[in-house]
C-alpha positions in Angstrom: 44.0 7.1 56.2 46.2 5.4 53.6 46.3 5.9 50.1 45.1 2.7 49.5 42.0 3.2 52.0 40.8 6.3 50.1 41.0 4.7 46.9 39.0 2.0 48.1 36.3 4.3 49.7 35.9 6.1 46.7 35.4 3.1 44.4 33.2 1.9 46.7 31.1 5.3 47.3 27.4 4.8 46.2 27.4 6.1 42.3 24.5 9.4 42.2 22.6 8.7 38.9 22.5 12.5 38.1 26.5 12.2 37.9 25.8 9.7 35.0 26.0 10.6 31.3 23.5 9.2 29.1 26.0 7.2 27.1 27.5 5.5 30.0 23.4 4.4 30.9 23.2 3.5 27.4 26.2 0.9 28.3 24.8 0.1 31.9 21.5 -1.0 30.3 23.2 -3.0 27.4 25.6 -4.6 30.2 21.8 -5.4 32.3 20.4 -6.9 29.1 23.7 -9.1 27.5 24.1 -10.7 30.9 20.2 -11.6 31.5 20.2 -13.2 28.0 23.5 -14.6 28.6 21.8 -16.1 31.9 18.4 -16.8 31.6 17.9 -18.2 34.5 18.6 -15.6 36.7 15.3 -14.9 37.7 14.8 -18.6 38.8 17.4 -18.3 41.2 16.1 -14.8 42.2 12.5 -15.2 42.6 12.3 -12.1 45.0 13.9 -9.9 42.4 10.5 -10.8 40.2 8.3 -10.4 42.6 9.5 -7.0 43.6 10.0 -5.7 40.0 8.4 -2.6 39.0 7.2 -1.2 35.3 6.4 2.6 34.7 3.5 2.9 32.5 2.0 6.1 31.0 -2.1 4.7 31.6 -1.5 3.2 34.6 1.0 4.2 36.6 3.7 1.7 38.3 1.9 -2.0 37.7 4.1 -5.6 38.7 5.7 -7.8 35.9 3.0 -10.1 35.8 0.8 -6.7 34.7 3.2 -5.7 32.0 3.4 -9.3 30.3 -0.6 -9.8 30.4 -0.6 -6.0 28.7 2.0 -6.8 26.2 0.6 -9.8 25.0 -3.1 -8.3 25.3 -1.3 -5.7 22.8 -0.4 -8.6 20.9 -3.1 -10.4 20.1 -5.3 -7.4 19.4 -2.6 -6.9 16.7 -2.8 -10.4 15.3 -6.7 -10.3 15.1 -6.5 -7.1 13.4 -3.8 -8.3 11.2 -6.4 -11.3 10.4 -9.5 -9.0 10.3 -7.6 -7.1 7.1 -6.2 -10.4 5.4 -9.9 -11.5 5.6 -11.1 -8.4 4.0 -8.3 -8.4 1.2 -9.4 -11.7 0.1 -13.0 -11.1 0.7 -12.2 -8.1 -2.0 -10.3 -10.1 -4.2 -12.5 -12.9 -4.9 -15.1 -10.4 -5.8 -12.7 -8.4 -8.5 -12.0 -11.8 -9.6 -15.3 -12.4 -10.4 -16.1 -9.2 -12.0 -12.9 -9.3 -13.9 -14.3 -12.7 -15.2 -17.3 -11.5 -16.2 -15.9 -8.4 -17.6 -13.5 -11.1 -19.8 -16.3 -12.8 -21.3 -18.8 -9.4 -22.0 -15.7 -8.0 -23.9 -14.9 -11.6 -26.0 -19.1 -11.3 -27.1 -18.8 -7.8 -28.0 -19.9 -7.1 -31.7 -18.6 -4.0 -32.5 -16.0 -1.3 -30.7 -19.0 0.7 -29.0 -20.4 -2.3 -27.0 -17.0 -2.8 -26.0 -16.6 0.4 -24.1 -19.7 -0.1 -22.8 -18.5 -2.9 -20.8 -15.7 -1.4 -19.8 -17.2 2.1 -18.9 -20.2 0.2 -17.1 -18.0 -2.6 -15.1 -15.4 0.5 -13.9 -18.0 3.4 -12.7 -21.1 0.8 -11.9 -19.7 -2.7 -10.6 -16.4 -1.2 -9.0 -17.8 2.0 -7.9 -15.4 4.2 -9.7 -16.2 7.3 -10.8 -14.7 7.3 -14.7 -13.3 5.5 -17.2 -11.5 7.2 -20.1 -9.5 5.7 -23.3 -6.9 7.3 -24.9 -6.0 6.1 -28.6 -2.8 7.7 -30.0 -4.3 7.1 -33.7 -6.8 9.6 -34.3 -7.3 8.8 -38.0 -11.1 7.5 -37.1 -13.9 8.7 -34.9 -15.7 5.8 -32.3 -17.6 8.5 -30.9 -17.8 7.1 -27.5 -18.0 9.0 -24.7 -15.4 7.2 -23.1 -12.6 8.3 -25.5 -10.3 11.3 -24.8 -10.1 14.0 -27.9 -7.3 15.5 -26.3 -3.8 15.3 -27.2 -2.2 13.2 -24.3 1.4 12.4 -26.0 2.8 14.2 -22.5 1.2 12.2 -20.2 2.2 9.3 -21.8 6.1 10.1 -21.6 5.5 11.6 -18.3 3.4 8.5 -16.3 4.7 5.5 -18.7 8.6 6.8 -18.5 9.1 3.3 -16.3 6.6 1.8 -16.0 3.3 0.4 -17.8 1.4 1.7 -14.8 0.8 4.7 -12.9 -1.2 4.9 -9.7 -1.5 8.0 -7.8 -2.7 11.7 -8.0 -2.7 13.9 -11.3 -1.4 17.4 -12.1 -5.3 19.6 -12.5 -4.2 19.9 -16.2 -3.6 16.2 -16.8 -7.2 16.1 -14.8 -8.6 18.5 -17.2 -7.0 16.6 -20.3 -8.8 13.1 -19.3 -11.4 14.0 -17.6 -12.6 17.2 -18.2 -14.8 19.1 -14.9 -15.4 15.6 -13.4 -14.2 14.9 -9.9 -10.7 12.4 -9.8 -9.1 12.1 -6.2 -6.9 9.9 -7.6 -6.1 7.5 -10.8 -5.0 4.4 -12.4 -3.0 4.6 -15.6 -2.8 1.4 -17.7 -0.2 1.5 -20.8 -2.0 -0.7 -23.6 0.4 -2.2 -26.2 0.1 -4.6 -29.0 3.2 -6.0 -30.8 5.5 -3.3 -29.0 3.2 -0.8 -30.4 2.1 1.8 -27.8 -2.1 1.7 -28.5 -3.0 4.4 -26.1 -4.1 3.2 -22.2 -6.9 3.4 -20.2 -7.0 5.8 -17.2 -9.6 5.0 -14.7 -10.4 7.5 -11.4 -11.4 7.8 -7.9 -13.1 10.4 -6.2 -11.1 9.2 -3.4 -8.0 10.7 -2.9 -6.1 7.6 -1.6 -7.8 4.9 -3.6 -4.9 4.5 -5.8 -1.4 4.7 -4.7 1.8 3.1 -6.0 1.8 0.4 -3.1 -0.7 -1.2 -5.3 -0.5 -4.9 -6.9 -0.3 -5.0 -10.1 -1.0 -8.9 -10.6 -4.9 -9.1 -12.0 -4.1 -5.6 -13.8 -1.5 -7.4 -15.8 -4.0 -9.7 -17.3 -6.6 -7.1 -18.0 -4.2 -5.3 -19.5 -2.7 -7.8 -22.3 -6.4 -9.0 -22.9 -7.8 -5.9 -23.6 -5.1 -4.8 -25.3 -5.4 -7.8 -27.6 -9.7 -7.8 -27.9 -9.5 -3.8 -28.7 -7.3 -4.4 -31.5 -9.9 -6.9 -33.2 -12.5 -4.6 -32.5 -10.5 -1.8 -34.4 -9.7 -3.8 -37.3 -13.9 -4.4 -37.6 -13.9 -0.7 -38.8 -10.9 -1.2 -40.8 -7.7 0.0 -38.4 
């Protein structure tokens, strides 16, 4: 046999997969899927090759083409109803903060004096939302409100700690910032709001969930932001009514 004839035997020897590395599959199977994209209608002119083709799956075993696609786009449009199911039930939520926000708005506007004020804010938090506290911290302690809702403690570290970046936080607490805001009571997790009136940092509101994942930093921020300048704003008249 020639020289020639061997070298042609061996190229044309059947190639054992086991003698394969995984990166030279890796280039087989990007070499399969550039030239069916690069000819898509391969199958067309090999309708046999579609009828015979073959899909491992982990349920049901070896099922046809035809079996995959119908899975894959069952799988699909389970997805897209729960995608819709949740987008329904996000605005379904919204338009219902939105309404207690409004009602909230116009409550706190009426209020006559600082104590009625808290009550709205206390009540709306813990009763209408179904939180489970609602604390305000003032950093000028030269007056007493006597509210239950106000914090006595010193909370100057939390406020450089949770307000370094941000006039949010959302998210869980250390157990002494717990203890600091909110004493024995159960918080999962909170909500910090920074309130500020002519650059002047008021104190913020700090609002809990027994839940653990209730608040987390993924959170929008969008109807906060306007409770937060509004309340910011009403507070201060209520303050100067007892002379602050």
């Amino acid at each position: 046999m020639s020289d020639s004839n061997a070298v042609n035997n061996k190229n044309n020897a059947p190639i054992n997969a086991d003698d394969l590395d995984v990166e030279t599959l890796a280039i087989t199977d990007e070499m399969v899927s550039t030239y069916l994209q690069d000819n898509p209608d391969f199958f067309a002119r090999n309708p046999n090759v579609v009828a015979n083709l073959r899909f491992s799956d982990s349920s049901r075993g070896v099922v046809s083409l035809v079996e995959r696609q119908q899975q894959i786009q069952r799988q699909k449009i389970h997805l897209l109803e729960e995608e819709i199911t949740s987008l329904l039930t996000v605005a379904n939520y919204n338009e219902q903060l939105f309404t207690v926000y409004n009602d909230l708005y116009l409550n706190l506007i009426d209020s006559n004096n600082p104590s009625e004020f808290l009550d709205y804010l206390t009540n709306t938090t813990t009763q209408l939302l179904n939180l489970s506290s609602f604390k305000l911290f003032l950093t000028n302690k030269e007056f007493e409100l006597g509210h239950e809702s106000i914090v006595k403690n010193d909370c100057g570290s939390i406020i450089e700690k949770r307000f370094a970046n941000s006039e949010y936080y959302f998210g869980r607490l250390a157990d002494d910032e717990k203890q600091q805001l909110f004493d024995d009571a159960v918080v999962g997790s909170v909500v910090l709001v920074q309130l500020s009136h002519e650059d002047e940092c008021l104190g913020f509101i700090a609002i809990a969930s027994s839940d653990a994942e209730h608040f987390n930093p993924s959170m929008d921020t969008l109807l906060l932001n306007q409770f937060r300048t509004l309340v910011a704003k009403l507070l201060v008249k209520q303050l100067r009514k007892i002379g602050l």
